[in-house]
C-alpha positions as CSV (number, residue, x, y, z in Angstrom):
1,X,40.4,65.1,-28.3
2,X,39.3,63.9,-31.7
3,X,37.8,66.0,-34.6
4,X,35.9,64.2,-37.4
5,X,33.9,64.9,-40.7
6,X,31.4,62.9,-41.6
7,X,28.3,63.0,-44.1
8,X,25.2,61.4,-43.6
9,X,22.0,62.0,-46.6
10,X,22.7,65.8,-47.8
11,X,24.2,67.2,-44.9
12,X,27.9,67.3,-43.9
13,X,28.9,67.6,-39.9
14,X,31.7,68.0,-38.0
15,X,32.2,67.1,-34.8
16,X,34.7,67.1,-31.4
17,X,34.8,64.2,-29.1
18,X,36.2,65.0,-25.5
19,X,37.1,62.5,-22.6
20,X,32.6,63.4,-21.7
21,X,31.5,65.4,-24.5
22,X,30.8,64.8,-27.9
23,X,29.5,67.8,-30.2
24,X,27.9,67.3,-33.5
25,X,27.1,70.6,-36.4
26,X,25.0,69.3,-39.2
27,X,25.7,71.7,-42.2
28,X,27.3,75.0,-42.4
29,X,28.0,76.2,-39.3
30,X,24.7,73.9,-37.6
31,X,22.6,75.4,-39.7
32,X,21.1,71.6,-40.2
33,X,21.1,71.1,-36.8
34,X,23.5,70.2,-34.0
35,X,24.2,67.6,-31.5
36,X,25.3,67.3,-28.0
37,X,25.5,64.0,-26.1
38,X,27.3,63.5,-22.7
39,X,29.4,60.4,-23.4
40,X,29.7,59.3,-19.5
41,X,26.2,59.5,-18.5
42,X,24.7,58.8,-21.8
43,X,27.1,56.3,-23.6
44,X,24.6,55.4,-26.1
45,X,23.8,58.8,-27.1
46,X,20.0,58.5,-26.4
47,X,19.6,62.0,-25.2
48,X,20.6,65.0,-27.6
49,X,21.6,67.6,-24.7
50,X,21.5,71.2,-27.2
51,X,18.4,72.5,-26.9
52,X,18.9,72.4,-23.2
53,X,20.1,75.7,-21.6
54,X,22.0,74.2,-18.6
55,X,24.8,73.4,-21.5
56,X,24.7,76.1,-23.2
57,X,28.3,77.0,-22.1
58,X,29.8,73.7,-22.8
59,X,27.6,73.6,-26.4
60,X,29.1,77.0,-27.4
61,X,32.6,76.1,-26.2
62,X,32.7,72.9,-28.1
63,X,31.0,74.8,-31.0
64,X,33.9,77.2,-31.1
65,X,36.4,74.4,-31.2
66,X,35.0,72.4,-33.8
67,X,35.2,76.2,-35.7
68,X,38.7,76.9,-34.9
69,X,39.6,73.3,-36.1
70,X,38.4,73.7,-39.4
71,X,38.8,77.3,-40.3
């Protein structure tokens, strides 16, 4: 897995890449918004996969991760 910080107009995210997953928090804590993409079905990260509530276990796993890494 890869962790990685990156800043992009005012806001600062960090993210974790998996071998499928790829997780995104814009700000402190997300508070800027977050982003979930499913690298093997969506490659070109077309479709931002958060707001949906059939990943809300793998969002709040990663979440925690990207957390943990940091903290």
């Amino acid at each position: 897995d890869a962790f990685t910080e990156t800043h992009f107009r005012d806001a600062s995210g960090h993210a974790i890449r998996t071998a499928r997953w790829r997780c995104v928090e814009w700000g402190e804590g997300g508070q800027q918004g977050v982003e979930l993409y499913d690298e093997s079905a969506d490659p070109l990260e077309m479709k931002n996969l958060a707001s949906d509530p059939q990943y809300s276990q793998t969002l709040t796993q990663l979440r925690r991760r990207i957390r943990d890494h940091w903290n």
